[in-house]
C-alpha positions as CSV (number, residue, x, y, z in Angstrom):
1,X,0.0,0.0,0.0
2,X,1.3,3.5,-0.9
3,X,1.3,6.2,1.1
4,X,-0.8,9.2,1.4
5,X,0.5,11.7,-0.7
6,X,0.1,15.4,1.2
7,X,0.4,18.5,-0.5
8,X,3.5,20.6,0.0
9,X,3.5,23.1,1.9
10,X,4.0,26.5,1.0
11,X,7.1,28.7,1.7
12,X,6.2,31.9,4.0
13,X,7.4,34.7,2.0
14,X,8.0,38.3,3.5
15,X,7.8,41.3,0.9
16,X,10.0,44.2,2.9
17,X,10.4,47.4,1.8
18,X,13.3,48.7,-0.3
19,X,14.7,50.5,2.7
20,X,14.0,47.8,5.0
21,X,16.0,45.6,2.6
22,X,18.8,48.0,2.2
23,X,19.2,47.9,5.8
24,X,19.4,43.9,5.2
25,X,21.9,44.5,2.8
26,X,23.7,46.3,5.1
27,X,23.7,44.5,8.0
28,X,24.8,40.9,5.9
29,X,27.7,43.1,4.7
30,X,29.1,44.0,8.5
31,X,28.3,40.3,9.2
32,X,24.7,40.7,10.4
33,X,25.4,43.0,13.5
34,X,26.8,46.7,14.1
35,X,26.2,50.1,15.2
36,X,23.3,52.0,13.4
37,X,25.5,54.7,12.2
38,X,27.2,52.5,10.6
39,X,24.1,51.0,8.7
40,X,23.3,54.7,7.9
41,X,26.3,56.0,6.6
42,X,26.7,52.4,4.4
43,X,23.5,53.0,2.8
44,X,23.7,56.6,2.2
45,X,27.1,56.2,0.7
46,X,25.6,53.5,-2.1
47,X,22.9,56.3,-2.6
48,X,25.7,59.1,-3.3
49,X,27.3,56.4,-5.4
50,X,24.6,56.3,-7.3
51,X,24.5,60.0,-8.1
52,X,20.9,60.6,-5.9
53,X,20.7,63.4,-3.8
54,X,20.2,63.0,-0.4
55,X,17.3,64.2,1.9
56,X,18.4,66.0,5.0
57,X,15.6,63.3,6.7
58,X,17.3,60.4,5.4
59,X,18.5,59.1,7.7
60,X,15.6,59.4,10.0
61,X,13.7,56.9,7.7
62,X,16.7,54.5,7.6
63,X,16.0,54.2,11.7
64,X,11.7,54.5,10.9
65,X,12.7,51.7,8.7
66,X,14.6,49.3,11.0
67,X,12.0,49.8,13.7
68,X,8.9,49.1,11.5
69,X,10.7,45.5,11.8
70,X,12.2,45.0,14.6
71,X,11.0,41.4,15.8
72,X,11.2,40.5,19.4
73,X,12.1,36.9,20.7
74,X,12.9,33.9,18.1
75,X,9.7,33.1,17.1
76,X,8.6,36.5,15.3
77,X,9.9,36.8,11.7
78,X,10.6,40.3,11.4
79,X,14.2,40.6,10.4
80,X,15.8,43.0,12.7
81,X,16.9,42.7,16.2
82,X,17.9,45.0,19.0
83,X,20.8,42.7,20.8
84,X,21.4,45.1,23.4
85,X,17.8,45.5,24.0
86,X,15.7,48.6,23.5
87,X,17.4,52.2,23.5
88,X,20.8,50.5,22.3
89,X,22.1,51.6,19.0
90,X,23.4,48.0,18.1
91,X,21.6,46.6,15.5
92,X,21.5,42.8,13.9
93,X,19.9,40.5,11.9
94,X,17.6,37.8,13.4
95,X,19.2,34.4,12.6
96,X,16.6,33.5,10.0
97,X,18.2,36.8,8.0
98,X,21.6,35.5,8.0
């Protein structure tokens, strides 16, 4: 007798925003953990590589970015982490964004 066949299971798929995943980006690059001005400055200075101009609020919406999805504990699948815990300036990728 054969058995049962089930029906895979779909993959859970978050859509981020572009900043969000620039931020992503960034974070991979310093190895998925660093100071947020470092984050900032790394993604401003692909933006002036780029030849854009950027807005004196910039980096205000780098940080409105990171904290839209900031995940707390293991379980949640948001993509950013505060190591440090809250107020700290250290941010990191959760594992599953390694």
């Amino acid at each position: 007798m054969r058995p049962a066949m089930t029906k895979p299971q779909a993959a859970a798929v978050t859509m981020l925003d572009p900043l969000a995943s620039e931020i992503v980006a960034a974070l991979r690059y310093f190895r998925g953990v660093c100071h947020r001005r470092e984050v900032i400055e790394y993604i401003l200075s692909a933006h002036r590589r780029a030849g854009e101009r950027i807005a004196e609020d910039f980096p205000d919406a780098i940080i409105e970015a990171f904290h839209q999805w900031l995940g707390q504990g293991e379980d949640d699948p948001r993509p950013f982490r505060l190591p440090f815990g809250p107020g700290s300036h250290r941010w990191a990728l959760s594992p599953a964004s390694l």
